[in-house]
N, C-alpha and C positions, 0 to 999 in steps of 0.2 A: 472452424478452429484450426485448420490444416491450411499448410499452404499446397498449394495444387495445381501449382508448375509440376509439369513432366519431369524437367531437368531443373532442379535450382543449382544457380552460380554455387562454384566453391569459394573461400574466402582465403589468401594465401596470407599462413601464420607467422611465417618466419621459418626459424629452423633452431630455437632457443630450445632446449630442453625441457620436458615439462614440468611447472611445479609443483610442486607437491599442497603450497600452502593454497592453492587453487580448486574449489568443487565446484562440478557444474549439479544442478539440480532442477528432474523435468517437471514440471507442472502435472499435477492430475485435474479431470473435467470432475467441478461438481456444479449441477443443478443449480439454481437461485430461483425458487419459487416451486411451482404446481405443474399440471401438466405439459403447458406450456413454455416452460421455464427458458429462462436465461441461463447461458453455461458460460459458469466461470472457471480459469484457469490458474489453479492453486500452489504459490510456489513453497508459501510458508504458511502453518508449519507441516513438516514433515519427519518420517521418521528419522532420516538424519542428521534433521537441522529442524532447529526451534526457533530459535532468536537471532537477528542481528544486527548488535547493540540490542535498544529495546522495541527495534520492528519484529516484532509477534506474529504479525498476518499479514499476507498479500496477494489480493485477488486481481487479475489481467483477464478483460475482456472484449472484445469486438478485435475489428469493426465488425457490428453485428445490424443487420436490417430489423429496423423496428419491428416494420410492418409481419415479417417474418417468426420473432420471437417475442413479440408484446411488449418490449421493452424493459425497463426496472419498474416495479410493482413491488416497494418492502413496504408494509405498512408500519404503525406505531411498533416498534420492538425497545428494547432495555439495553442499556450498558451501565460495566460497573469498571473501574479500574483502568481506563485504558483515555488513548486520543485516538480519534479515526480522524485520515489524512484524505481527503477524497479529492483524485485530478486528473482531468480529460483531455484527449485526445480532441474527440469529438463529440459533439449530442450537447445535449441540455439537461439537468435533474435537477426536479424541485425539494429541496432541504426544509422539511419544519421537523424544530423541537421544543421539549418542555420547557426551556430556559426563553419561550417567545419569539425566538427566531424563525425569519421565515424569507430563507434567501436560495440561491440561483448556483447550481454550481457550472461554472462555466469553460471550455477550453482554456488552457494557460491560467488558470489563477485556482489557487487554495482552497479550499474547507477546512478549516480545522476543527473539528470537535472535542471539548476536553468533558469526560462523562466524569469523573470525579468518584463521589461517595454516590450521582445515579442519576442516570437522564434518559430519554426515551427521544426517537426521535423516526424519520419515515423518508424514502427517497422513489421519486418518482421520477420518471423521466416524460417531461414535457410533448405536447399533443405535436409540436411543430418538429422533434426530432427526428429524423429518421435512420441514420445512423450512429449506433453507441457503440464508444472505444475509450476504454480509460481503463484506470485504475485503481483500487478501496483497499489502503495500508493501515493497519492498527500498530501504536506503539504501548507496550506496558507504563503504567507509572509507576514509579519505585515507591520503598512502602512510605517515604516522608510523606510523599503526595499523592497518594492514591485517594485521599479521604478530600480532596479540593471541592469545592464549589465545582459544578458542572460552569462549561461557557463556552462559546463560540466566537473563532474570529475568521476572514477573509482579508487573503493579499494575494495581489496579482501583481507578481516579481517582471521587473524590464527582461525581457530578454537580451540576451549579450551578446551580439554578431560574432563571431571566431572565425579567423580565417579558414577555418577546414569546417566550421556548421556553425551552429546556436545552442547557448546555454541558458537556463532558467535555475535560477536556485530558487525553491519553497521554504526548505527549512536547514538551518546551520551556513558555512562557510566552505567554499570552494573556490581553489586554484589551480588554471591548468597552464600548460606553456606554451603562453600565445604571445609576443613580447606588445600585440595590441590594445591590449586591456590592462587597466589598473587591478592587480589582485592583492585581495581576495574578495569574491561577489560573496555578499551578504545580507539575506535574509533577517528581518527585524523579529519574525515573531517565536512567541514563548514558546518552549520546552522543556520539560523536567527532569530532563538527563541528557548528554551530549550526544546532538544529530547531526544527519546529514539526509537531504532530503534535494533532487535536481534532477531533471531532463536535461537530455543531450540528445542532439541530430546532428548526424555526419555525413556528407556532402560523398558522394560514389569516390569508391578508394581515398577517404580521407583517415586521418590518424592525429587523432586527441592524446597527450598525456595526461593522465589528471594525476595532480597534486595530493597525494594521501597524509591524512595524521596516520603518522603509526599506530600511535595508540586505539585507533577505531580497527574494527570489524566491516568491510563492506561487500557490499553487494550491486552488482550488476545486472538488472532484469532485461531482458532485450525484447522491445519491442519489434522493431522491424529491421531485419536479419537476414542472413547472421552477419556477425559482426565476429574480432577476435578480443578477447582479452589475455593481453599479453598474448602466450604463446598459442591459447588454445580457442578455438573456433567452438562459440555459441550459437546454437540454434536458435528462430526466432522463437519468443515465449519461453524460453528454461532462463535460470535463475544464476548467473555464476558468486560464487559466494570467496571471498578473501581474508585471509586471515589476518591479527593484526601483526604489526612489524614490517607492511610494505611500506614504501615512500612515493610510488610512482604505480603505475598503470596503462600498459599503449591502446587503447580503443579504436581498431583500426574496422574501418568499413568495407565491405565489399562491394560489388561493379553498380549494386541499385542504391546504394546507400545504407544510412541506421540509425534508430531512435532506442536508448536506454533511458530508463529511471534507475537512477545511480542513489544508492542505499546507505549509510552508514551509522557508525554510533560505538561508544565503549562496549562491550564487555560488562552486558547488565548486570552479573552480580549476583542475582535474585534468583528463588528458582518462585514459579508462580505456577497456580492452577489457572486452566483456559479451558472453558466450557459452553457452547452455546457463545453466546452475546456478553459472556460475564469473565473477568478478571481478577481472581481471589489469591489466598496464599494457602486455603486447605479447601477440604470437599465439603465439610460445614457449613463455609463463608460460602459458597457456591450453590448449595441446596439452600439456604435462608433468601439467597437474594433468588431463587427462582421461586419459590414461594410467596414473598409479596410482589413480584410482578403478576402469577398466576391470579392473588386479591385484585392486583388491577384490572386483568380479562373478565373472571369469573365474577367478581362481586361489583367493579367500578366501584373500588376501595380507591382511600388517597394513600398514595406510597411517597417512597422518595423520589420516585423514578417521573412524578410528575403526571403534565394531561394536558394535551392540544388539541384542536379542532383538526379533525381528519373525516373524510369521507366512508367510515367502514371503521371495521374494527378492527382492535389492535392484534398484534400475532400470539398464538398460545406459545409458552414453552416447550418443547419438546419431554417426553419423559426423562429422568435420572437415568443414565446406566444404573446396572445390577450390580457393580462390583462399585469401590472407592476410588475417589477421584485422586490420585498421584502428583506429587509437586513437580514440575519440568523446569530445565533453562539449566 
């Protein structure tokens, strides 16, 4: 999870004053599984950042040696409330859920998961992988649509050559100033609140502007690093976060280059409970929905949350904390 050069290159920032509407935020290591677990690098949420727009979660991990760490092993688990946005670097994992699907998630292209009113679902990572590097974003649905049919879609967006690197938009609309490319590159599939979802790699000492809506919240997670935004020098794996009311952004690279997942979206709005795997608006709605997923473990009840073929059985939920679940956002 370290990088572990002796001496890492510095990244020179300019000499712009810093901003204020600017946070950086370090990732903490958590566990993903058992003994042997996979560590993921956790930017959101955090104590001083929950949301942005209605990206809720985001897990950065590898490059990780399979052979090393067992790879991804989640088995059958529950969602309530949310999409999970799943996209790779590297590796292979295999996707099934209750809605039938039973797909591939692959470098450079999408997963979208919409859990709706409850869907279950399981991610492995494929026998021929050997190394995994990517990233697992959840975004809230607001409360019109949080009650949706569960579903699933895949799009694997063109990449778009830039003079100074390549761009992939997943989700929403981006422009940066490249006078090469017709903008703005856009993304076909649904969302239920205004996003923004892209990869970018930067070519050693390269400088992207990206094109910002005011109106959004974004975020810059850097994968390979550091890079600057704007004025201040990101480590690789922290999270720099924007307020809304910028227009522009300089994404400048240092001497080996740099990859970000570039984040954005309004100003959710909402304040929401997030517990476990489940997205509610109080602690009631949160303890009901861990209770019939528990009928699905313990009894192989039918729930909402559905039932696929899987090798083993599905994950228990964790105990309730002891105190009341608080509304956030």
């Amino acid at each position: 999870m370290s990088n572990l050069e002796v001496a890492p290159p510095e990244v020179e920032c300019g000499e712009d004053a810093t901003d204020a509407t600017l946070e950086i935020i370090a990732p903490r290591e958590v566990p993903l599984g058992g003994p042997r677990a996979m560590l993921v690098r956790r930017t959101l949420p955090t104590k001083t950042r929950t949301m942005i727009g209605a990206w809720c979660f985001a897990d950065h991990y590898g490059p990780d040696s399979v052979e090393q760490t067992g790879g991804m092993k989640v088995p059958p688990h529950p969602h309530t409330g949310l999409q999970t946005v799943s996209w790779l670097f590297t590796g292979e994992v295999e996707h099934r859920d209750s809605t039938g699907v039973h797909a591939m998630v692959r470098p450079g292209e999408l997963n979208l998961m919409t859990s709706g009113r409850g869907v279950s679902h399981s991610e492995v990572s494929t026998p021929q992988t050997r190394i995994l590097h990517g990233v697992q974003l959840w975004t809230a649905l607001p409360q019109e649509s949080r009650f949706v049919d569960p579903g699933f879609e895949h799009f694997a967006p063109e990449p778009v050559d830039l003079e100074a690197g390549r761009l992939s938009v997943f989700l929403g609309s981006l422009s940066v100033d490249d006078p090469t490319v017709d903008w703005p590159v856009t993304s076909p599939v649904k969302t239920y609140s205004p996003l923004l979802g892209a990869e970018l790699t930067l070519q050693p000492g390269a400088v992207v502007t990206l094109r910002l809506d005011p109106s959004f919240e974004h975020g810059v997670l850097v994968d390979g690093g550091p890079v600057c935004v704007g004025p201040e020098q990101v480590a690789a794996h922290d999270l720099a976060y924007l307020a809304p009311g910028q227009e522009s952004v300089d994404i400048h690279a240092g001497e080996h280059g740099g990859r970000v997942i570039i984040l954005g979206g309004t100003p959710f709005g909402e304040q929401i409970v997030m517990w476990w795997n489940f997205i509610g608006r109080d602690h009631d709605e949160i303890v009901a929905s861990r209770e019939l997923w528990q009928d699905r473990v313990e009894q192989d009840a039918d729930t909402p949350f559905g039932r696929f073929d899987y090798p083993g059985d599905p994950l228990p939920a964790p105990p309730m904390p002891g105190v009341r679940l608080r509304p956030r956002g």
